[in-house]
Residue frames as qw, qx, qy, qz and C-alpha x, y, z in Angstrom:
[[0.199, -0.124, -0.733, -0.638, 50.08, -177.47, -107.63],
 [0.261, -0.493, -0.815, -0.159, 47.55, -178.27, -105.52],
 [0.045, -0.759, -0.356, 0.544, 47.17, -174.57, -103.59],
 [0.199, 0.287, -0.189, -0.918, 47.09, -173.07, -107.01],
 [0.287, -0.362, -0.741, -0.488, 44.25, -175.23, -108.10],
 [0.223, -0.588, -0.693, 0.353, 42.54, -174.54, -104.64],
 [0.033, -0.333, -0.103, 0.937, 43.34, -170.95, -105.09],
 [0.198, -0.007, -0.572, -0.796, 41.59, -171.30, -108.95],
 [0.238, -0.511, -0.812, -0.153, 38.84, -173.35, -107.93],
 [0.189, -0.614, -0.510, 0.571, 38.06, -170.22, -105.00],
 [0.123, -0.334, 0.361, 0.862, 38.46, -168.02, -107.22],
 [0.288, -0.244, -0.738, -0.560, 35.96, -169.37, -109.80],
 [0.226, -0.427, -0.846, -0.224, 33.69, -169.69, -106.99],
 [0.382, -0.235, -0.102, 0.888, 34.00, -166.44, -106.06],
 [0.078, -0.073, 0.654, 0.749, 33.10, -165.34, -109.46],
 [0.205, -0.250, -0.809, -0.491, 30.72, -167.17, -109.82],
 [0.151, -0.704, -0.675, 0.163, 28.72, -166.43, -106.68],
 [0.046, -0.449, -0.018, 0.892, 29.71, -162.42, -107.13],
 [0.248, -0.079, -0.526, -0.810, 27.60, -162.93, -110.87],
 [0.223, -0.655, -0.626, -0.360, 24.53, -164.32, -109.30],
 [0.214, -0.707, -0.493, 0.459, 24.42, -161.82, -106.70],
 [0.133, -0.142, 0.415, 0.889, 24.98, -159.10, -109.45],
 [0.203, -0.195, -0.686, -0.670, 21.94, -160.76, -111.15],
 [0.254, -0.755, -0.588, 0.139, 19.36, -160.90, -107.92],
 [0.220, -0.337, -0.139, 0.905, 20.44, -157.00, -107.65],
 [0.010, -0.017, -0.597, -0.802, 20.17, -156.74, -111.29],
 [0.316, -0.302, -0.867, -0.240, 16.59, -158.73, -110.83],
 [0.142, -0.586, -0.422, 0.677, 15.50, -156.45, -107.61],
 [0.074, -0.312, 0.085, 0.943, 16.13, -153.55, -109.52],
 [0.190, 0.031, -0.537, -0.821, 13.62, -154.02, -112.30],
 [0.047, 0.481, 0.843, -0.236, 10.97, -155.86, -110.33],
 [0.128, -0.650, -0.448, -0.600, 7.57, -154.45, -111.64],
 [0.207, -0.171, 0.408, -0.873, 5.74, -152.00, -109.00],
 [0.169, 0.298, 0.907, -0.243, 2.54, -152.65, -108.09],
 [0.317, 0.676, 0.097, -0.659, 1.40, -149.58, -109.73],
 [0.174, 0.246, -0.808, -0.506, 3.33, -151.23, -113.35],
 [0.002, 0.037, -0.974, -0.224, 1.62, -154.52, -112.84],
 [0.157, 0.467, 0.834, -0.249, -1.69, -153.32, -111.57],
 [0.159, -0.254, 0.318, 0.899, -1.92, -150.62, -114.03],
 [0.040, -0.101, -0.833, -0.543, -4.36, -152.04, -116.67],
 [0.412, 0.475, 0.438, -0.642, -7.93, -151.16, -116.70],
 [0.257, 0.256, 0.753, 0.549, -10.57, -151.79, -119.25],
 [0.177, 0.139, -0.061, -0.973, -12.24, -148.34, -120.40],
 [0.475, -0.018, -0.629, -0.615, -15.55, -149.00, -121.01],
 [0.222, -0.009, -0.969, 0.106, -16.04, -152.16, -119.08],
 [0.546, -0.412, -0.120, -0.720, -19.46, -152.78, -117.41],
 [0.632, 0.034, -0.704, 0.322, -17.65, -155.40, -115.24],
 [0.259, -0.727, 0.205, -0.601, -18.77, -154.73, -111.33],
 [0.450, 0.110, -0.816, 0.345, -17.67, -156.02, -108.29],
 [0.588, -0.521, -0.510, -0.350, -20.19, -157.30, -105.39],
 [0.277, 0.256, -0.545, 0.749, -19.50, -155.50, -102.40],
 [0.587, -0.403, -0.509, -0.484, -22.98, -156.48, -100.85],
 [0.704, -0.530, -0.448, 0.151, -21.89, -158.16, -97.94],
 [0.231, 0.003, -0.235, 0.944, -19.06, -155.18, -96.90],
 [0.194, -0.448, -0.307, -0.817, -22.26, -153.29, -97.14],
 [0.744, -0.492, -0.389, -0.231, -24.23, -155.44, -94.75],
 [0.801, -0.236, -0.393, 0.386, -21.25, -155.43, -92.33],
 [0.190, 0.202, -0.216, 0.936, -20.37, -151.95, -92.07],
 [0.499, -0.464, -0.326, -0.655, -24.04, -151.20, -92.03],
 [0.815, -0.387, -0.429, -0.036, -24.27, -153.71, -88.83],
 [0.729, -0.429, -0.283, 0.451, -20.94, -152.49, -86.84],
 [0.199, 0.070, 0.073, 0.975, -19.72, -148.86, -87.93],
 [0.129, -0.829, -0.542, 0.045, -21.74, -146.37, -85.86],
 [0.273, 0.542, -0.107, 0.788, -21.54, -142.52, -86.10],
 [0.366, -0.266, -0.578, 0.679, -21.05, -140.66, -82.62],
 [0.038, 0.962, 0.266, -0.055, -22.52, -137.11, -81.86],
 [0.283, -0.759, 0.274, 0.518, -18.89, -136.12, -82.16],
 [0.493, 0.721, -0.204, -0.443, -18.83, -136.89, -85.87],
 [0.142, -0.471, 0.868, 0.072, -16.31, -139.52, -85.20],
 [0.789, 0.242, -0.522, -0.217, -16.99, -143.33, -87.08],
 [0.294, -0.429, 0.791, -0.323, -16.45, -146.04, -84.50],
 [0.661, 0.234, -0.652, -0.289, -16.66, -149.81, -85.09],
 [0.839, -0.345, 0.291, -0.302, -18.04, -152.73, -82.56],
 [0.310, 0.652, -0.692, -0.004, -15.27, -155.07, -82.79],
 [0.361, -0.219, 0.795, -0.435, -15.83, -156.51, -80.08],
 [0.620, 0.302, 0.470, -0.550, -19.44, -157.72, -81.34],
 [0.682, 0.556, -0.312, -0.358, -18.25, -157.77, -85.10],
 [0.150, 0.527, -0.836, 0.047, -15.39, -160.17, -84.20],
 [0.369, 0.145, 0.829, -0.395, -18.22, -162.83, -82.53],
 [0.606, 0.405, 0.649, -0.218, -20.60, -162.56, -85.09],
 [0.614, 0.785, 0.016, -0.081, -19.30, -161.21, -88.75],
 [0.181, -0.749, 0.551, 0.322, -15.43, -162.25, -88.85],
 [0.506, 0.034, 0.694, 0.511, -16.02, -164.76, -91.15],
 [0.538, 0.673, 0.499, 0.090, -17.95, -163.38, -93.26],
 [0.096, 0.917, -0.231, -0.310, -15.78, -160.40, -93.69],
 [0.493, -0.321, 0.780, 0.212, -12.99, -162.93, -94.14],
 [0.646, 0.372, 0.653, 0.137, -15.13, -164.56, -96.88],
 [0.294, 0.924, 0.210, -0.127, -15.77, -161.08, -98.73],
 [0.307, -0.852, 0.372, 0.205, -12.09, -160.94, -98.61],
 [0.447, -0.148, 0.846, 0.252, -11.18, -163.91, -100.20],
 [0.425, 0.606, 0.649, -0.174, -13.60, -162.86, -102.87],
 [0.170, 0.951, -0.195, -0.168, -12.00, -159.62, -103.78],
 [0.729, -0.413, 0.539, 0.090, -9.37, -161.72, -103.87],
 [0.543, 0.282, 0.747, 0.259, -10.11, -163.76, -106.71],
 [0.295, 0.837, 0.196, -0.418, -11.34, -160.77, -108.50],
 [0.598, 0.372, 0.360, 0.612, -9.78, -159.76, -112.38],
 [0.107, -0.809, -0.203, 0.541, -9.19, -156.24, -111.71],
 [0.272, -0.237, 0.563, 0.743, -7.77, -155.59, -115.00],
 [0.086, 0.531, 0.807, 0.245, -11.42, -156.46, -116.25],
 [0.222, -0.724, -0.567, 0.323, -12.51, -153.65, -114.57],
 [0.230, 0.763, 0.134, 0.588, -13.07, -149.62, -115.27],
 [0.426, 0.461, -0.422, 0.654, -11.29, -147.19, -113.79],
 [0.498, -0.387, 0.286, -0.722, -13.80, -145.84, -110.92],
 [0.918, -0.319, 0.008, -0.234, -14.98, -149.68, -110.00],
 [0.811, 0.049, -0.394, 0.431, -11.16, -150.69, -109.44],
 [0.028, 0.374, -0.508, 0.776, -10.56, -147.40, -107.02],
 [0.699, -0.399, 0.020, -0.593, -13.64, -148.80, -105.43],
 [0.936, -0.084, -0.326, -0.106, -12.83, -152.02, -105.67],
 [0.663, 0.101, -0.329, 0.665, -9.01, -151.41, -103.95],
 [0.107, -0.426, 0.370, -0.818, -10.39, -149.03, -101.32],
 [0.759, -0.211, -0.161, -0.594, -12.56, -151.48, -100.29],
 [0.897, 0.027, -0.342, 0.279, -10.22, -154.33, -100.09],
 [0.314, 0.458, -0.467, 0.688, -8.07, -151.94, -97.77],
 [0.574, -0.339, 0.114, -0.736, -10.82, -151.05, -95.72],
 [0.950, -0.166, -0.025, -0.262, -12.04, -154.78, -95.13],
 [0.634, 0.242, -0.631, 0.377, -8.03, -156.00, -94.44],
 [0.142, 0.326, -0.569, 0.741, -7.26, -153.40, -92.24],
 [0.624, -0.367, 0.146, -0.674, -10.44, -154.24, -90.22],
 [0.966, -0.010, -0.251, -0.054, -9.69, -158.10, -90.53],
 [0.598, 0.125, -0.510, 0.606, -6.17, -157.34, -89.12],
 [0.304, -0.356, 0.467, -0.750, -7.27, -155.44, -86.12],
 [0.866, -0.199, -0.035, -0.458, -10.15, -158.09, -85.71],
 [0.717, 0.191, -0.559, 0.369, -6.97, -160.89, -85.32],
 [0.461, 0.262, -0.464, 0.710, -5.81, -159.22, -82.91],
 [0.424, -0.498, -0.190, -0.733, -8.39, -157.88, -81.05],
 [0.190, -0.965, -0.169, 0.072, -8.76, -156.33, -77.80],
 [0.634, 0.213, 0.124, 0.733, -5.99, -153.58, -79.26],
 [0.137, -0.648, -0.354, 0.660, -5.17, -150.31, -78.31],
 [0.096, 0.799, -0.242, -0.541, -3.96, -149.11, -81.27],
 [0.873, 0.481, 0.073, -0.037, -3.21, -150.62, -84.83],
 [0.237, 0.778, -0.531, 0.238, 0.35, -149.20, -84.48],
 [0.178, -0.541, 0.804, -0.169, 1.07, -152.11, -81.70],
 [0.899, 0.346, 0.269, 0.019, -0.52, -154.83, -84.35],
 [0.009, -0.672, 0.652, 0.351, 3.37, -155.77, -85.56],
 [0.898, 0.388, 0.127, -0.167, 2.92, -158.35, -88.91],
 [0.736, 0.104, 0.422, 0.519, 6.81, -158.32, -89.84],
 [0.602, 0.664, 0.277, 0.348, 7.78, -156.59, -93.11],
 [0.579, 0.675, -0.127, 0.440, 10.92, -155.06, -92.62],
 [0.352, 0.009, -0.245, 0.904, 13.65, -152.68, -90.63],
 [0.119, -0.141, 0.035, -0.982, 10.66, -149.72, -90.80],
 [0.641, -0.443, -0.493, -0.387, 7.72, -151.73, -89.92],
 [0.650, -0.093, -0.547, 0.520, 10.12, -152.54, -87.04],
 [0.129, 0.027, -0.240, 0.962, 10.70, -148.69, -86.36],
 [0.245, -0.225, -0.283, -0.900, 6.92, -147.72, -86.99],
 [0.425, 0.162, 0.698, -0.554, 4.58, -150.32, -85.95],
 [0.550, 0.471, 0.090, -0.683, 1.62, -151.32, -87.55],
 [0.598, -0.065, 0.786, 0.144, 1.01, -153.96, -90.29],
 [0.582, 0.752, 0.048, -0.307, 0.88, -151.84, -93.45],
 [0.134, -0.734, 0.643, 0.170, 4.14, -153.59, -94.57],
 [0.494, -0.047, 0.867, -0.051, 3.30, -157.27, -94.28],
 [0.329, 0.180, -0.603, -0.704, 2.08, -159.08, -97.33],
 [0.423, 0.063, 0.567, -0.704, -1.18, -159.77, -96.11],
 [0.669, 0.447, 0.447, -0.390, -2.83, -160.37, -99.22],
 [0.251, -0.314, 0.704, 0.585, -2.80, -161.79, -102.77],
 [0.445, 0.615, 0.283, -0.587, -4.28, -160.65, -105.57],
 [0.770, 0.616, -0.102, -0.128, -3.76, -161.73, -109.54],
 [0.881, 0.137, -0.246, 0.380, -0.91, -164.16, -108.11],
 [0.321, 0.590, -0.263, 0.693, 0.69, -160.87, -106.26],
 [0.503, -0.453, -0.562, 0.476, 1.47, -160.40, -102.85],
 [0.051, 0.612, 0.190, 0.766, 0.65, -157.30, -101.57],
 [0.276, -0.166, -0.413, 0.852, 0.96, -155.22, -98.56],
 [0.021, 0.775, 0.564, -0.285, -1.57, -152.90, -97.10],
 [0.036, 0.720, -0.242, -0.650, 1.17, -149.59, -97.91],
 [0.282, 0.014, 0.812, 0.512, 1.12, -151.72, -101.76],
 [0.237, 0.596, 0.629, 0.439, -2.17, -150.76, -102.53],
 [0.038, 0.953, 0.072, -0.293, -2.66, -146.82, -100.70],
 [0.147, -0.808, 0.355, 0.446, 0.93, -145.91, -101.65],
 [0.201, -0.363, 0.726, 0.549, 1.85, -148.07, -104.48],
 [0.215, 0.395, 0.806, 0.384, -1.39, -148.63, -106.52],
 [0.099, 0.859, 0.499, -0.064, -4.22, -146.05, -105.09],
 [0.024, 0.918, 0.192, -0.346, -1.85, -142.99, -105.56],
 [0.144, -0.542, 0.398, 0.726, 0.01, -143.19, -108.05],
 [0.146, 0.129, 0.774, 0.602, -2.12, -144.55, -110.35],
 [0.057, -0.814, -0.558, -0.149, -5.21, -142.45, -109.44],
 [0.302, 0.142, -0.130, 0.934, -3.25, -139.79, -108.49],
 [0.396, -0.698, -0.267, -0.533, -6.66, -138.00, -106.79],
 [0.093, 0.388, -0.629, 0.667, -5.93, -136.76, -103.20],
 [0.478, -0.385, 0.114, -0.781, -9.02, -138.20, -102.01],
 [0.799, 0.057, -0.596, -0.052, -7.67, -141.29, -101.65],
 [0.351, 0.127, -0.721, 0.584, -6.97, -140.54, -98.51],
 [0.552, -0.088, 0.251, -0.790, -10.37, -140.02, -97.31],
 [0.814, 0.173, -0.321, -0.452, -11.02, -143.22, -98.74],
 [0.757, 0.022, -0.652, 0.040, -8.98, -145.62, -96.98],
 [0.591, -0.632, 0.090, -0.493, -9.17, -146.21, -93.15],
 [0.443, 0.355, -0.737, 0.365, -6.08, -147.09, -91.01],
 [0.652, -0.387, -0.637, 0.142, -8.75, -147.86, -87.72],
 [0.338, -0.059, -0.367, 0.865, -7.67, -144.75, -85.82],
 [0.095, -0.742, -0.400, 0.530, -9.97, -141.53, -84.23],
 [0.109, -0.737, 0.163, 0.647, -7.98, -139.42, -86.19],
 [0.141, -0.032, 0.734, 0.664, -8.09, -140.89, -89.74],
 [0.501, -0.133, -0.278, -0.809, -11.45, -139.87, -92.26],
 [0.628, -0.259, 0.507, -0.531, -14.18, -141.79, -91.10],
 [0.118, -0.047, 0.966, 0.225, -15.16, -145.55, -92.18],
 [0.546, -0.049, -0.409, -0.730, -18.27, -145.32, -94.40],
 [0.736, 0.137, 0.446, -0.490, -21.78, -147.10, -93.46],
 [0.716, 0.592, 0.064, -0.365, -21.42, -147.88, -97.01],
 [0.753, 0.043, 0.423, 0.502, -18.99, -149.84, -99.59],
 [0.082, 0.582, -0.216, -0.780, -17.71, -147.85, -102.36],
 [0.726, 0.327, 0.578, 0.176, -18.57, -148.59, -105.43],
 [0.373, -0.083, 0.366, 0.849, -18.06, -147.40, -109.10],
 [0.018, 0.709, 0.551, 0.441, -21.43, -145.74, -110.24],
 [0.284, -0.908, -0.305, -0.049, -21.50, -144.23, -107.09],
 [0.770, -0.109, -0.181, 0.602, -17.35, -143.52, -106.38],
 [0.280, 0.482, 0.050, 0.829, -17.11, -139.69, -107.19],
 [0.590, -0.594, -0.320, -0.444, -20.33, -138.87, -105.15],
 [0.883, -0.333, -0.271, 0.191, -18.74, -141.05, -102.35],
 [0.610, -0.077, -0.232, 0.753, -15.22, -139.41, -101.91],
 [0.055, -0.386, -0.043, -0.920, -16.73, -135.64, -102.25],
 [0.746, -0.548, -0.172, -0.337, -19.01, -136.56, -99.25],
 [0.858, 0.071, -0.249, 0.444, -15.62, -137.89, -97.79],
 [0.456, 0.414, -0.039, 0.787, -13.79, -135.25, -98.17],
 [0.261, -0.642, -0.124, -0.711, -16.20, -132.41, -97.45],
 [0.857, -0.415, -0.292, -0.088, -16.95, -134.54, -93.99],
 [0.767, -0.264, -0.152, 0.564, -13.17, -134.86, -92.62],
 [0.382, 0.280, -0.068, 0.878, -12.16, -131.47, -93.49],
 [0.188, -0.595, -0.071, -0.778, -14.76, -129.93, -91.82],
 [0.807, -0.460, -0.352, 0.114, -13.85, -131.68, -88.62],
 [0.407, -0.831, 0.362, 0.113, -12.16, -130.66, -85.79],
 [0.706, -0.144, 0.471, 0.509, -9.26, -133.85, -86.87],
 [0.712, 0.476, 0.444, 0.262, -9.36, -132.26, -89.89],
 [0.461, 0.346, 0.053, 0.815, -9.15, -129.04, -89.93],
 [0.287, -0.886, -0.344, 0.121, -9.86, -125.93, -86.86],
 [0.310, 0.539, -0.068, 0.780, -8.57, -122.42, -87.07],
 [0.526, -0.703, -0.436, 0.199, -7.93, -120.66, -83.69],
 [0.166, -0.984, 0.049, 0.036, -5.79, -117.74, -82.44],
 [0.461, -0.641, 0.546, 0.280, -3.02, -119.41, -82.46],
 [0.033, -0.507, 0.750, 0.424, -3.23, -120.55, -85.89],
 [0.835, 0.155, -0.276, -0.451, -4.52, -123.35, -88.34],
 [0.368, -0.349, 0.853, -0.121, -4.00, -126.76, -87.13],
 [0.755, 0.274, -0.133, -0.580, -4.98, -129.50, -89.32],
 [0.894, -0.269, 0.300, -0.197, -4.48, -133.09, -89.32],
 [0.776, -0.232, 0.556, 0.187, -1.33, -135.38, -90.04],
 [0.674, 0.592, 0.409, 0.166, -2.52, -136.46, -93.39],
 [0.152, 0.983, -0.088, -0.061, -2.22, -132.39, -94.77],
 [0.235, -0.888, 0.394, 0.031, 1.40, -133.05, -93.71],
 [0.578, -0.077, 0.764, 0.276, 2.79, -136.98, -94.37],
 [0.591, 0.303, 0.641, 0.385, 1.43, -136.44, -97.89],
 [0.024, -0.714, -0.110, 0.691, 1.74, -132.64, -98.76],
 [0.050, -0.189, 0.783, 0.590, 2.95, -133.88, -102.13],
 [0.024, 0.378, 0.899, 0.219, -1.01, -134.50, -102.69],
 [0.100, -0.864, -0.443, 0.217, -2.31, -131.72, -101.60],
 [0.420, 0.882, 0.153, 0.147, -0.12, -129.48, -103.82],
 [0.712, 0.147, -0.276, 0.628, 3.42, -130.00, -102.08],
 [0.158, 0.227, -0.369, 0.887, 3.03, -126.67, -99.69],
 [0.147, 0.393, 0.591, -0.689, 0.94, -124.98, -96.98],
 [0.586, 0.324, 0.019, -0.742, -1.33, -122.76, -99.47],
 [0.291, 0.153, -0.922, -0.207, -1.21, -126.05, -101.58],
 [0.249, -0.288, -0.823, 0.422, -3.05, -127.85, -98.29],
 [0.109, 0.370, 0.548, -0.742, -5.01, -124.89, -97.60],
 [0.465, 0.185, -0.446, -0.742, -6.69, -124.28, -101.41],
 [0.394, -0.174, -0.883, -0.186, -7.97, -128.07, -100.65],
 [0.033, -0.492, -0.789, 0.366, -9.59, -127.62, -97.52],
 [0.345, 0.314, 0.065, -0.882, -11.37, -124.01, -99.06],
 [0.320, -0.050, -0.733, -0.598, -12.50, -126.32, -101.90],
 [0.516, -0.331, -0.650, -0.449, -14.74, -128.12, -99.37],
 [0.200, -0.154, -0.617, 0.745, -14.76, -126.12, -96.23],
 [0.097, -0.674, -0.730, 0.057, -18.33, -125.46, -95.28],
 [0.104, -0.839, 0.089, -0.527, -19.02, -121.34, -94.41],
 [0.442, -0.894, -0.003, -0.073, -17.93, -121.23, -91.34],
 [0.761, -0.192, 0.263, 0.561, -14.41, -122.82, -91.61],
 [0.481, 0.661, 0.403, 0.412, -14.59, -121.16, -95.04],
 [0.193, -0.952, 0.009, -0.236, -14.37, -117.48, -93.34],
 [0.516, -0.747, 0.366, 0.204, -11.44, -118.53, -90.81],
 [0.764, -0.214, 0.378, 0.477, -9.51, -119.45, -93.42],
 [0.392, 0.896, 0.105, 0.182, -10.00, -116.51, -95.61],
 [0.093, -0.977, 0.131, -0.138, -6.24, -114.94, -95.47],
 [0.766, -0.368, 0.506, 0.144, -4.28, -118.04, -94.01],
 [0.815, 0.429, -0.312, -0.234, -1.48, -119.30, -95.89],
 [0.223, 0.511, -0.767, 0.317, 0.85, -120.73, -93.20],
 [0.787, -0.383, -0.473, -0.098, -0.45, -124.23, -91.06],
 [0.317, -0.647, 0.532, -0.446, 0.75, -123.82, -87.23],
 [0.455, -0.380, 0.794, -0.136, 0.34, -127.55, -86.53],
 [0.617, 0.033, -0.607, -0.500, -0.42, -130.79, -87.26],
 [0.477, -0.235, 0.507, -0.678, -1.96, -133.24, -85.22],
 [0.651, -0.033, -0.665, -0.364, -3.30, -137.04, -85.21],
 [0.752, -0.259, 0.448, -0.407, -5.19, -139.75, -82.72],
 [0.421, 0.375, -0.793, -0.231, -4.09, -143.37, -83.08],
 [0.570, 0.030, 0.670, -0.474, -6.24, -144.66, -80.71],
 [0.114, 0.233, 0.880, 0.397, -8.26, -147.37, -82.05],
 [0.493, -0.047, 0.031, -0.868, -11.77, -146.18, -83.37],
 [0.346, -0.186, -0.920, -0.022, -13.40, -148.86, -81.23],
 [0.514, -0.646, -0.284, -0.487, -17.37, -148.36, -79.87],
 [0.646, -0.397, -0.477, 0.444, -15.76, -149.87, -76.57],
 [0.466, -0.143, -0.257, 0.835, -13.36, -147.27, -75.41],
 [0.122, -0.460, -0.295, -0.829, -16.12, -144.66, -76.55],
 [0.594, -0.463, -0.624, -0.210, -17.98, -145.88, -73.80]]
């Protein structure tokens, strides 16, 4: 009698712990996205968000080379403007982004990327590379590097990862490839980091000046004898740029300058691809 009540009583608790792990599955599975929850926008709105001091801080440490390249005084910003970036951060923060029309919330959530991913390199700082800044968040942060994983930040009660707002808010719910001119992972080889905030009056203006700018870089895009070589990006997200080579190459004719314009008359196959992960830091320029 008593080892069939022990058996029943294991048994029941068995059971019972096999239904709640059923129901955290169950409860995983339907979790909102970040694209579900951050979805909402208000059409119309004249709601704007003050991105003054990002202004004053890029303005003050993001200098452009003679090689075309964006590069960023860390060193100098990290001694005199980490809080205040820090503050500007905790600001966006607090923000109602739901309040907000569509163009001042891609502004407003390319901005907030922009001013993390500088606030995590500034942590951490002197770094070679953002890829050996390691924050956690998972098995593939593990394999990759980099702290676009970690939930870094929190925003209408949501945690939220750096790869939460490019990959799980800015593109699929703007679905506009120029989000990727628009957000800035600290590297040589990624678009540059604006002088400027984005904003929403100005947001269209802003990424077509973006765009037009990285593609007609060497990182971006250079046609030689041996072929078209064009950066990373073209290639990790091909699915934005029309899911094939000619796909990848109709985008860069759209805002390839004449001369590029000409060498790519005929192409429809990419020969490489190519990226820098150095940090873009004024030091190492030096």
């Amino acid at each position: 009698m008593p080892s069939r009540f022990a058996d029943t009583t294991r048994a029941g608790f068995i059971s019972a712990a096999l239904v709640v792990w059923v129901l955290g599955v169950a409860q995983i599975a339907h979790a909102a996205t970040p694209a579900e929850i951050f979805s909402r926008h208000t059409p119309g709105s004249t709601q704007t968000v003050d991105h003054g001091a990002f202004n004053t801080l890029l303005d003050s440490f993001v200098e452009v080379g003679g090689d075309g390249i964006a590069r960023v005084g860390y060193r100098r910003w990290k001694s005199e403007g980490h809080a205040a970036l820090k503050a500007y951060i905790g600001r966006l923060e607090a923000v109602d982004v739901a309040a907000l029309d569509r163009p001042e919330q891609f502004a407003y959530w390319a901005n907030l990327y922009n001013a993390k991913t500088l606030d995590i390199v500034l942590d951490h700082y002197p770094v070679r590379s953002i890829k050996d800044i390691s924050l956690g968040g998972g098995l593939v942060a593990l394999v990759t590097g980099g702290p676009w994983k970690a939930k870094v930040m929190k925003v209408s009660g949501e945690e939220l990862s750096l790869d939460d707002i490019e990959h799980g808010i800015l593109r699929p719910v703007f679905q506009d490839p120029r989000v990727h001119y628009a957000v800035n992972c600290a590297s040589n080889g990624c678009p540059n980091l604006g002088k400027e905030a984005f904003t929403g009056a100005r947001l269209n203006e802003q990424l077509e000046a973006a765009a037009r700018a990285f593609v007609n870089h060497p990182r971006g895009a250079s046609v030689t004898r041996d072929g078209l070589t064009v950066s990373s990006i073209y290639s990790w997200f091909k699915v934005d740029f029309g899911g094939d080579d000619k796909g990848v190459i109709a985008h860069l004719k759209r805002y390839a300058d004449a001369p590029l314009a000409a060498k790519l008359k005929g192409l429809s196959v990419i020969s490489d691809d190519q990226y820098d992960w150095s940090l873009n830091d004024i030091e190492t320029d030096r």
